[in-house]
C-alpha positions as CSV (number, residue, x, y, z in Angstrom):
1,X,-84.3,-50.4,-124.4
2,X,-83.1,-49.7,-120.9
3,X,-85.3,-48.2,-117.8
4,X,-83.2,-46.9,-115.4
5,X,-85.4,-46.0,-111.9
6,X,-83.9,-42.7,-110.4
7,X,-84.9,-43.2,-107.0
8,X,-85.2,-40.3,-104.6
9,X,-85.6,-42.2,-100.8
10,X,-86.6,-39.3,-99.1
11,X,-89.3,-38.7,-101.6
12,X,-93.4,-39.3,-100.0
13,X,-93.9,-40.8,-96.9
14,X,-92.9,-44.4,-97.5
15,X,-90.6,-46.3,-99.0
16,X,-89.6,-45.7,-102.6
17,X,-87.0,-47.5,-103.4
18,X,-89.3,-50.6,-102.0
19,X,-91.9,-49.5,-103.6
20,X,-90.5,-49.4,-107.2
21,X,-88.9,-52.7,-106.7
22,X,-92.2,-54.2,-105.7
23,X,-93.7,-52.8,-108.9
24,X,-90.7,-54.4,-111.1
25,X,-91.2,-57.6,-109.3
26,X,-93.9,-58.4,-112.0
27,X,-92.1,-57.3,-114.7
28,X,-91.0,-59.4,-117.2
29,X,-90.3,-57.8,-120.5
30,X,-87.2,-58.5,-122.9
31,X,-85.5,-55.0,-122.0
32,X,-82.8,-54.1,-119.3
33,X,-84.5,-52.4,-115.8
34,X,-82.8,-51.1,-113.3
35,X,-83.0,-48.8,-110.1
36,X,-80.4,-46.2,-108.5
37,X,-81.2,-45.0,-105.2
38,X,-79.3,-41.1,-105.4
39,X,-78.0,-39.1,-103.1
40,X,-78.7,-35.8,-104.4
41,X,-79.6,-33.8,-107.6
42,X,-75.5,-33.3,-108.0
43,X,-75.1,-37.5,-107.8
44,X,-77.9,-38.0,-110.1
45,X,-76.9,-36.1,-112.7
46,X,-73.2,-37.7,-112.2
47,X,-74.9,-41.5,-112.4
48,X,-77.5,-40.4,-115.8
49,X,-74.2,-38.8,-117.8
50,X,-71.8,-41.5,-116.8
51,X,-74.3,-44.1,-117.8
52,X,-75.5,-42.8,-121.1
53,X,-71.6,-42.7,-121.5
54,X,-71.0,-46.1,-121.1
55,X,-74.1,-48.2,-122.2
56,X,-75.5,-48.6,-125.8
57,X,-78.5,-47.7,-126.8
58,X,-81.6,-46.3,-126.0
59,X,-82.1,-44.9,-122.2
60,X,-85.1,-43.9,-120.2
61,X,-84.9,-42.7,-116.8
62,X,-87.7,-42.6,-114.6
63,X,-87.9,-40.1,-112.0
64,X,-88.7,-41.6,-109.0
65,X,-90.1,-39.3,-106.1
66,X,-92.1,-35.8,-107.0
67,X,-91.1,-32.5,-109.0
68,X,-88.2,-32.0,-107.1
69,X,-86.5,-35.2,-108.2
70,X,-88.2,-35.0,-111.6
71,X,-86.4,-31.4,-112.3
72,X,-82.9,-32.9,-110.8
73,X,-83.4,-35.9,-113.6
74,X,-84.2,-33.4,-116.3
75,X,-81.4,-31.2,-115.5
76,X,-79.1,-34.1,-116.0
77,X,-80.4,-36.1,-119.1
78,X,-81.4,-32.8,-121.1
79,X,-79.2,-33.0,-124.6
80,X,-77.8,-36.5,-123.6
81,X,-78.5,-38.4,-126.7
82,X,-81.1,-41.3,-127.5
83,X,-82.2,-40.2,-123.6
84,X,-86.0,-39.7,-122.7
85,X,-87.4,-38.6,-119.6
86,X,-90.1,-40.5,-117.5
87,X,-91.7,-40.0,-114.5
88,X,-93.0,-42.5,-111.4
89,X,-94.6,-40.3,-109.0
90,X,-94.3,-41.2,-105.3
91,X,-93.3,-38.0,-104.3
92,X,-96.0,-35.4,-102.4
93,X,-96.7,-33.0,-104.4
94,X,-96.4,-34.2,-108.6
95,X,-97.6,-31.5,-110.2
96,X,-96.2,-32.1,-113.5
97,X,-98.2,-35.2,-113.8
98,X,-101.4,-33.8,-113.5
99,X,-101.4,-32.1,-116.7
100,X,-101.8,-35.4,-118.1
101,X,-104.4,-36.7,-116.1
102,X,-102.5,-37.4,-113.0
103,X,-100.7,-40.2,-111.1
104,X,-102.3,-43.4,-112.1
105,X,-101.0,-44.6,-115.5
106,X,-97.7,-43.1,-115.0
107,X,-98.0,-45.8,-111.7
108,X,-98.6,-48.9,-114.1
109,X,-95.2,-50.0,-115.2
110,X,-96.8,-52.0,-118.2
111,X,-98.3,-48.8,-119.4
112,X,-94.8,-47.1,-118.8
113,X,-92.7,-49.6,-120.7
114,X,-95.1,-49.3,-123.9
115,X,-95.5,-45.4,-123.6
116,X,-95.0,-43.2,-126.6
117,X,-92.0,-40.5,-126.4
118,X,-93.0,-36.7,-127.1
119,X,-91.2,-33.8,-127.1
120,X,-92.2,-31.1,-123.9
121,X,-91.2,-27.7,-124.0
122,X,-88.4,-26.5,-120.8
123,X,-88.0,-24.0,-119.0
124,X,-83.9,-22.2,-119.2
125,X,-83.5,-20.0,-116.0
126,X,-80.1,-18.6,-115.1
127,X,-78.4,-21.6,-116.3
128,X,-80.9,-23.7,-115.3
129,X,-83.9,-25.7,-116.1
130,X,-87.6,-26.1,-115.1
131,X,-90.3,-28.2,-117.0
132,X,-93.3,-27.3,-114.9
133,X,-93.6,-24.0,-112.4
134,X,-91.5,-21.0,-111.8
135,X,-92.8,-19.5,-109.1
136,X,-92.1,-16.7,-106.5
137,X,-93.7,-14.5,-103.9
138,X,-96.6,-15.6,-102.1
139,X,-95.4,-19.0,-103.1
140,X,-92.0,-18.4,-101.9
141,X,-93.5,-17.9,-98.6
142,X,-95.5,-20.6,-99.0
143,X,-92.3,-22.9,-100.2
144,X,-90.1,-22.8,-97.2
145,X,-93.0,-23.4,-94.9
146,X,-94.2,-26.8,-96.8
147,X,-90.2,-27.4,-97.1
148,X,-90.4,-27.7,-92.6
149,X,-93.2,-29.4,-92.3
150,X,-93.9,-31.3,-95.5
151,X,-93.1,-34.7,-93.1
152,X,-95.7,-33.3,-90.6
153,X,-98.9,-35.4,-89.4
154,X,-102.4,-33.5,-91.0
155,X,-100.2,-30.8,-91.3
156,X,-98.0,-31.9,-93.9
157,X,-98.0,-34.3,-97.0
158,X,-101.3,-32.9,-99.5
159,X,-101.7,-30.5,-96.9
160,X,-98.1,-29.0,-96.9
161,X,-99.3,-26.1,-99.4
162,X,-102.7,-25.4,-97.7
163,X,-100.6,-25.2,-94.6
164,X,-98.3,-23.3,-96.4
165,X,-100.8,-20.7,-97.4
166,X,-101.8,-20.0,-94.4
167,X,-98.3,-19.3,-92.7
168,X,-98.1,-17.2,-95.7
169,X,-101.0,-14.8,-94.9
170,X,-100.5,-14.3,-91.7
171,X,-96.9,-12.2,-92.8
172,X,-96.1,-9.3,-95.4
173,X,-97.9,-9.9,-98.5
174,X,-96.7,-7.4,-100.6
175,X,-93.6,-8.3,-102.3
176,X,-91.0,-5.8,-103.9
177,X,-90.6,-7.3,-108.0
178,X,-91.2,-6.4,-110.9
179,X,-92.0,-8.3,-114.1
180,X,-92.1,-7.8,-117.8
181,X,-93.6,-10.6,-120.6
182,X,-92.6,-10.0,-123.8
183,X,-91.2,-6.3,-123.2
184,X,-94.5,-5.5,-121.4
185,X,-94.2,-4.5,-117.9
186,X,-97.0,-6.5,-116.1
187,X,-96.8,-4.4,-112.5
188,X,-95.5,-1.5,-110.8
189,X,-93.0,-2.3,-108.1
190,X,-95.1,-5.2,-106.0
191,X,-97.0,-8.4,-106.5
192,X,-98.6,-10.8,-104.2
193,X,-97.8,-13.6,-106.5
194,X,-96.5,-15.1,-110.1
195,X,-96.0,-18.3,-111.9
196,X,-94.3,-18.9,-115.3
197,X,-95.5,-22.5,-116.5
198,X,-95.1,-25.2,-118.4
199,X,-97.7,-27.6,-116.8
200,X,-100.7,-26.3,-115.3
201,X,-100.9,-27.1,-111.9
202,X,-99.0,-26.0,-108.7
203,X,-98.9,-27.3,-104.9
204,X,-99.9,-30.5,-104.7
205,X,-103.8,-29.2,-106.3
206,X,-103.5,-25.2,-107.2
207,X,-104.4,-25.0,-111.5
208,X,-102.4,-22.0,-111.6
209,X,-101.9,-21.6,-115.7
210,X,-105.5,-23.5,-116.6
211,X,-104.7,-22.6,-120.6
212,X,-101.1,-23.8,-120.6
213,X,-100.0,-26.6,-123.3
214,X,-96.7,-28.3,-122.2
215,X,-95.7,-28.2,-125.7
216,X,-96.9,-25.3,-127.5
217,X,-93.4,-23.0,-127.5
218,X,-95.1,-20.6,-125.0
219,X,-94.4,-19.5,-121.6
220,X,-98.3,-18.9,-119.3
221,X,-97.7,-16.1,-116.9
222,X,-100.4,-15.7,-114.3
223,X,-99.1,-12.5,-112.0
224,X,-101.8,-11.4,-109.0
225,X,-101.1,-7.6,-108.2
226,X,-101.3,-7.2,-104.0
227,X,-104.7,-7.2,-102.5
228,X,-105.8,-7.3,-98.8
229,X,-106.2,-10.4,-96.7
230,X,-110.1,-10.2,-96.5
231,X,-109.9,-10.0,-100.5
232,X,-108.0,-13.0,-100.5
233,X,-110.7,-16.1,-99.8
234,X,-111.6,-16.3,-103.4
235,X,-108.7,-16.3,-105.1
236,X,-107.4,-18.9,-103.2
237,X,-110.4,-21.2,-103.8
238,X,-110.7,-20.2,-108.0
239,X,-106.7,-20.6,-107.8
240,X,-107.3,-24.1,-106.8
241,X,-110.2,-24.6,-108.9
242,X,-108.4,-23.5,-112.2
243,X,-110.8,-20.8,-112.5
244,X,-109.5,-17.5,-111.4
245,X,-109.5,-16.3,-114.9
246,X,-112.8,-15.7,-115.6
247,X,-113.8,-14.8,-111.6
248,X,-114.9,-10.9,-111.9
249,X,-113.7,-10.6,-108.4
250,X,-109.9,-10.4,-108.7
251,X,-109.9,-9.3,-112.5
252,X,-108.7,-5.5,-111.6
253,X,-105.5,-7.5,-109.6
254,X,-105.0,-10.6,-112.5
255,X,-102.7,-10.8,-115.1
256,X,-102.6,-13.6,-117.4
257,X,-99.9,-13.5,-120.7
258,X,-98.7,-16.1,-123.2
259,X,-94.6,-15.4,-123.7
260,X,-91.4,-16.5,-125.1
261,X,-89.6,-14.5,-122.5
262,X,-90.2,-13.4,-119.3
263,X,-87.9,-11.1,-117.1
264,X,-88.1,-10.5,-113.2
265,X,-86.1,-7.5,-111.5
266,X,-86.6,-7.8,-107.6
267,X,-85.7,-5.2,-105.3
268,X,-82.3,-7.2,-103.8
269,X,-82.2,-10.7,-103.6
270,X,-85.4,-13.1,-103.8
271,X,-86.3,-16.9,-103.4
272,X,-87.2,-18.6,-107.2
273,X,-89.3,-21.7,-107.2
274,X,-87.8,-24.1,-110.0
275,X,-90.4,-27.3,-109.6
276,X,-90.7,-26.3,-105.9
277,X,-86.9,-26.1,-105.3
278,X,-85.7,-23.2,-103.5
279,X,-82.7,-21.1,-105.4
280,X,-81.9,-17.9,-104.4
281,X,-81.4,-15.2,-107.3
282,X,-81.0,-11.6,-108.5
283,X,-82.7,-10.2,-111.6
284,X,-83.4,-13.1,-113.7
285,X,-85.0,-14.2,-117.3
286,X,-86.7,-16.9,-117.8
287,X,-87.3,-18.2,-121.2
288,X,-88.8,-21.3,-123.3
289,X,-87.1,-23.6,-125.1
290,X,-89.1,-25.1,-127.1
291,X,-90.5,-29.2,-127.6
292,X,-86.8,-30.0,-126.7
293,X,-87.2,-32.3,-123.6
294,X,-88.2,-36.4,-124.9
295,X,-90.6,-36.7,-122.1
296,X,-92.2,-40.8,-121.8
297,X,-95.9,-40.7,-122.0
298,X,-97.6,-43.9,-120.8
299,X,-100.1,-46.1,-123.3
300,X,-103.1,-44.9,-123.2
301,X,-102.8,-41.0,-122.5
């Protein structure tokens, strides 16, 4: 077996790349390890192909930073064969990992190296994939504020999406989209908000899709219809909470559906949240392919 580190160095705060090497310091198991520090999503994917061309084998590469840098390593290693995708989270935000319990055993390399292999369902959108959030408006707004100050003192880092929401409220909360699960049109012409997951959680803490299993050939679509600003308190703090399903006071504005295909016509262009990258887009469909990522689960989860 060979564990290739896919190292995003302006992932986090500190130091990846020093920090991963650290880590392998104390490794000393009878497979190959290795770390590549990339340049970008469009390097990465160059490095994980051109390897997987040219060594025998199984392969697992570890993305090394957070969601960001785990979608760019996806989006390169999906149908590569004998590939699996891990994940070492040193990034700020790692959603994805949470779903399992969060950041701690995918941080022990020992627990890494013996982890089990299962398949996880994706995300196909315009060409392109996701394995834990789509996301747009309210968390569009949201996005490109963390994206300025996500290096920020108190303002940034766990507090980039907090600081995010704010911005957010303080501008035009009504957003012109409409979207349709399954055939069935879901809103009129606005929303304030809408994720399509995979995993469960969103912005560094928000359990956005509470019900959703990573591998159960189903799209969760939680869309919140416009409400006013002094409305808004609660579903903030149930958002985060993972219990905005059940809270009576934002049930008339809620919608919550279980798809294979979701489609979302905005009024012009609008900015789609792939894992918390940015990409600008038309009308666009979104649909599931199902357990057909080999994602590495760490021993003991």
């Amino acid at each position: 077996m060979r564990h290739v580190f896919v190292v995003n160095p302006d992932a986090g705060r500190g130091d990846p790349r020093r920090e991963v090497e650290d880590r392998l310091d104390s490794y000393r198991g009878a497979d190959t390890v290795e770390v590549h520090v990339t340049a970008n999503a469009q390097e990465a994917a160059g490095f994980i192909r051109n390897m997987r061309d040219l060594v025998d084998g199984p392969i697992r590469f570890y993305a090394c930073g957070g969601d960001g840098t785990l979608n760019a390593v996806v989006n390169a290693a999906y149908g590569l064969p004998d590939v699996a995708v891990g994940c070492y989270p040193c990034g700020s935000g790692n959603d994805y990992v949470k779903y399992y319990g969060g950041k701690v055993a995918f941080l022990d390399l020992a627990r890494q190296f013996a982890g089990r292999v299962v398949p996880v369902d994706l995300m196909q959108v315009n060409g392109l994939l996701a394995i834990n959030m789509v996301h747009f408006g309210l968390d569009s707004t949201v996005a490109q504020t963390m994206e300025r100050v996500r290096r920020w003192p108190l303002l940034g880092g766990k507090n980039a999406y907090s600081t995010g929401v704010v911005s957010a409220l303080l501008q035009s909360l009504g957003h012109k989209c409409t979207v349709w699960a399954q055939g069935e049109r879901l809103n009129e012409d606005k929303l304030l908000l809408c994720t399509i997951a995979c995993g469960q959680y969103v912005g560094g803490s928000y359990r956005a899709a509470p019900l959703s299993d990573n591998a159960d050939g189903l799209l969760d679509v939680c869309l919140v219809k416009p409400m006013s600003r002094l409305r808004l308190p609660p579903l903030m703090g149930a958002y985060r909470q993972g219990i905005h399903l059940d809270d009576p006071r934002i049930q008339r504005e809620l919608v919550y559906r279980r798809a294979t295909q979701v489609r979302i016509q905005p009024q012009g262009d609008m900015v789609l949240l792939l894992d918390g990258e940015l990409h600008r887009v038309g009308e666009t469909e979104v649909q599931i392919l199902p357990a057909t990522l080999p994602f590495v689960v760490p021993q003991g989860i």
